[in-house]
N, C-alpha and C positions, 0 to 999 in steps of 0.2 A: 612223745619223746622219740629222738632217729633211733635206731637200731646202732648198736655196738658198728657195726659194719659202716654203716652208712657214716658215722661219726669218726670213722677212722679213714676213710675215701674223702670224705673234708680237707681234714687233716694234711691227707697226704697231698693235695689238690694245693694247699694253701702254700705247703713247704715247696711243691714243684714251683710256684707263684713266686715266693722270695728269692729262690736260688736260680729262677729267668732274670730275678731284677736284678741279683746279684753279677750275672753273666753275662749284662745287658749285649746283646749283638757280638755274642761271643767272645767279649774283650778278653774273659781270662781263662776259658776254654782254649783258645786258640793260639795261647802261650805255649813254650816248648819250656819246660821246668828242668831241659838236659843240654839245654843251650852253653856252653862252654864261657860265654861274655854277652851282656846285658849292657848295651847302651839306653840312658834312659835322660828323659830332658822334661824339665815344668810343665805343666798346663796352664795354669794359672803364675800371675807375679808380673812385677814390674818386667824384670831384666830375664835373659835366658840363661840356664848354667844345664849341663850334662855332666853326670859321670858314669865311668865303668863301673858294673858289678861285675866281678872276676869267682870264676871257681864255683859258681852261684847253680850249678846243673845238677840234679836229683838223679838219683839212680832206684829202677825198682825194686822194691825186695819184696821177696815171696814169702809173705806169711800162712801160711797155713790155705796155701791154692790161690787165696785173694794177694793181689799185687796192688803194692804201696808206695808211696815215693817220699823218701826219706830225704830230708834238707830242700834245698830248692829256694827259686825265689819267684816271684809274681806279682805284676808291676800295680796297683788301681787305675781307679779313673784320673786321679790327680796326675800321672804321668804318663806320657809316651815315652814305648819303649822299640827297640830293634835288637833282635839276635843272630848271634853270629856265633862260629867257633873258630876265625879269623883271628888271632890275635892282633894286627896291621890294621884289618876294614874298624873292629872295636876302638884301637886310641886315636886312629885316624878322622874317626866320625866327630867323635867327641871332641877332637882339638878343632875341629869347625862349628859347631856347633858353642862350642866357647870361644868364639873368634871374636870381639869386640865388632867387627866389622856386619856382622853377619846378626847379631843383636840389635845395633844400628838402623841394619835394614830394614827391620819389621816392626821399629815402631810406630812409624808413619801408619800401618795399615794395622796395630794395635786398638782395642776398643779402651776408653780413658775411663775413669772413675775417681773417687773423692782426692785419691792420692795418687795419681797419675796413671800411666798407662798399665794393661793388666791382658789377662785372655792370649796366651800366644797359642795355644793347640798348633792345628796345622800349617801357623804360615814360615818358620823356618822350613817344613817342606814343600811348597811351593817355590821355592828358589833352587836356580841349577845347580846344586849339588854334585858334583862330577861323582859317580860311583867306585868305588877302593881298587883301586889297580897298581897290584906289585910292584909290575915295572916303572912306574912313576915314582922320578923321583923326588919329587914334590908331596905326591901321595906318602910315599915311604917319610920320608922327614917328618910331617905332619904326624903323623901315627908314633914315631920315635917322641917326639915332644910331648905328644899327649901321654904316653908312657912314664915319659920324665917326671911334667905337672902329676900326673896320680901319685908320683912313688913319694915324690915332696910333700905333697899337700898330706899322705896315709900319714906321713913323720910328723907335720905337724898341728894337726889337728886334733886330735888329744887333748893338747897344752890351751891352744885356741877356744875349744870347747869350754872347757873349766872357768877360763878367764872372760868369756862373753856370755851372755845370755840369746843373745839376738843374733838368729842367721846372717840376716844384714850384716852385722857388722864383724860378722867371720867372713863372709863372701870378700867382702871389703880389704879383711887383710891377707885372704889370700890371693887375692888380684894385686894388691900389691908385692905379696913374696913371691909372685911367677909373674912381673911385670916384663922383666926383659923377654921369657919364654914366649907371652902374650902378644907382643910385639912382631915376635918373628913370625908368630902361628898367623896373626892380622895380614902381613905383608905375602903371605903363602896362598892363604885361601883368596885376599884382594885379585891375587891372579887369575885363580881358580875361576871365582866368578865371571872375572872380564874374559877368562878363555870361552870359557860354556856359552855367555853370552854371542859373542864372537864366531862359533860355529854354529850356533843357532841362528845367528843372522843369518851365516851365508847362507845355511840349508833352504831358507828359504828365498834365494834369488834365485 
């Protein structure tokens, strides 16, 4: 039989073992749980969709010497996420990232399966992405619209809920209720991309 001791160094050996796997490669160590806004976009699925997590930042409290983190949010493996405490860089990400355009892009280079394409992980970041800049006001609109789309879609998705079972077919009809916002955000980042494109040629003649 181990020894009491031995049997508890197991133990403790096995629990270090799950909460490596739990952590794999730092994904949720590496989170900021006091991050002020939480962009986060699929891993998996047909199509791409992102939202803000807003107000989502823990603060420590000191219980008794040990320090704790009260509320918070922290993303799995199932999603990628980006933190900011930007208000601007947050809705501005996310209205490109919900670009129809920009969803488009990456399905050519999407792996397919029984019911169409799936796997987007990293290839929305593989495209030039111009990064949040104030004085743009391109950037700035962007980030106003994706503000907009959130405060709508908070209103009405409650009601949506109840009445659907199937994400799908919430997605669905909220692509339709921010169809016109969708539009403008499409023709925004269309530029976006042909700009970035465009200065990355030149850079390179």
């Amino acid at each position: 039989w181990a020894s009491k001791a031995n049997r508890d160094e197991q133990g403790q050996l096995r629990m270090r073992s799950v909460l490596n796997r739990l952590d794999y490669q730092h994904n949720l160590t590496r989170q900021n749980p006091t991050a002020a806004f939480k962009v986060l976009y699929n891993a998996a699925g047909t199509n791409l969709a992102a939202a803000v997590i807003q107000g989502a930042g823990a603060r420590p409290q000191d219980q008794g010497g040990d320090l704790e983190l009260s509320g918070g949010f922290v993303a799995d493996h199932e999603a990628y996420v980006f933190e900011t405490d930007s208000t601007g860089e947050a809705y501005y990400l996310a209205a490109v990232l919900n670009s129809p355009i920009l969803d488009s892009v990456i399905k050519s280079s999407q792996t397919r399966g029984l019911w169409g394409p799936r796997h987007i992980h990293t290839r929305p970041l593989q495209l030039p992405i111009p990064q949040y800049a104030e004085g743009n006001q391109a950037h700035r609109r962007l980030a106003a619209l994706g503000q907009e789309c959130h405060r709508r879609v908070a209103e009405v998705l409650p009601e949506l809920a109840a009445r659907y079972r199937s994400t799908g077919k919430i997605r669905g009809e909220v692509r339709r209720l921010l169809a016109g916002e969708l539009a403008e955000i499409d023709a925004l980042v269309r530029g976006l991309l042909d700009l970035a494109r465009e200065n990355s040629l030149s850079s390179q003649l």
